[in-house]
C-alpha positions in Angstrom: 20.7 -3.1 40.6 22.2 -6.0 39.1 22.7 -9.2 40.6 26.1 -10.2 42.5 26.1 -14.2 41.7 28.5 -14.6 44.3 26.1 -13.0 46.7 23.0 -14.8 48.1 19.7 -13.3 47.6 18.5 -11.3 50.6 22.0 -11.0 52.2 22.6 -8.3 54.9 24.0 -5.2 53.2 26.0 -2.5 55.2 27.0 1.1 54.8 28.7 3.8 56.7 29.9 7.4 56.5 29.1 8.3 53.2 28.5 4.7 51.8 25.2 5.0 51.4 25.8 7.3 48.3 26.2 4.0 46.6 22.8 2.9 47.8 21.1 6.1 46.4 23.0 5.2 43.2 21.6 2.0 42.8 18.0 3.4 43.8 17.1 0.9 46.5 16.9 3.5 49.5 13.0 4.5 48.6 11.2 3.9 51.8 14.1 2.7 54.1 14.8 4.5 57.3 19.2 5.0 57.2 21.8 7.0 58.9 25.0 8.3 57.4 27.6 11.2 57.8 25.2 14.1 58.4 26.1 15.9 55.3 24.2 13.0 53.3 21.0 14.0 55.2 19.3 15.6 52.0 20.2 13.2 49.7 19.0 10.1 51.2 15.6 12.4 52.0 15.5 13.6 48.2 16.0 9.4 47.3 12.6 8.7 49.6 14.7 7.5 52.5 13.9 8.4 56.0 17.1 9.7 57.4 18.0 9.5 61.6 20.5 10.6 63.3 21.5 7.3 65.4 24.9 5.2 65.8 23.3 2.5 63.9 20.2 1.7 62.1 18.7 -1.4 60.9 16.0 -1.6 57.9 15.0 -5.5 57.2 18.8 -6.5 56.9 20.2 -3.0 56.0 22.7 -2.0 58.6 23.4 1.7 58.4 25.9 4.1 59.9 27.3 7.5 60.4 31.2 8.0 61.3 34.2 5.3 62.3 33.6 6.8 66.2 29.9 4.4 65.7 32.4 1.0 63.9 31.7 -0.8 67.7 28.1 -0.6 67.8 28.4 -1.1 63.0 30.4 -4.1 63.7 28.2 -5.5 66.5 25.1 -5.5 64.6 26.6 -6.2 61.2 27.5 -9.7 62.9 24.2 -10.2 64.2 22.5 -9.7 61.0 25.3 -12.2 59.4 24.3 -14.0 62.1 20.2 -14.4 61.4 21.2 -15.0 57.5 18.3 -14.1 55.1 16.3 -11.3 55.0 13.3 -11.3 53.4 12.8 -8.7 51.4 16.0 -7.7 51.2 16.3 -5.3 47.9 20.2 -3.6 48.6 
C-alpha cells in the first residue's frame, strides 16, 4: 500500500458494503476480523480475513460494515475511533 502524505500514520480507516474490496486490493485484510455486504464473505476469507456477520466491527482502528441500514451504528463508532486518534498498528 502506498503512503497517503496527507494522512497520518495509524489513522482509523473505514469501509462499508462492498468497500472492503479495496482493502483486499491493497492486501492489508490478512488476519483482521471485518464485516461487509454478505456477498464479500469468500473473498475477505480467501484474503486471510475473518469474516462476521455484525452491524459493525472494529479491528485495532479498522471500522467495518455491511449495508447503509448499519450507517447509525458505522457512523457512531467511526467518530469514536476519530475520536481516540492513533492506532497502533494500524496497517489499512
Amino acid at each position: 500500500m502506498v503512503a497517503d502524505p496527507h494522512r497520518p500514520p495509524d489513522a482509523p480507516v473505514a469501509v462499508i458494503c462492498h468497500g472492503a474490496w479495496t482493502l483486499i486490493e491493497a492486501g492489508v485484510v490478512a488476519d483482521r476480523t471485518l464485516t461487509s455486504y454478505p456477498s464479500l464473505k469468500t473473498d475477505l476469507r480467501n484474503a486471510g480475513a475473518t469474516w462476521v456477520d455484525e452491524e459493525v466491527v472494529v479491528d485495532a482502528g479498522l471500522v467495518s460494515s455491511r449495508t447503509p441500514d448499519d450507517l447509525p451504528a458505522f457512523n457512531d463508532k467511526l467518530i469514536e475511533e476519530v475520536a481516540e486518534g492513533e492506532h497502533a498498528g494500524q496497517t489499512a
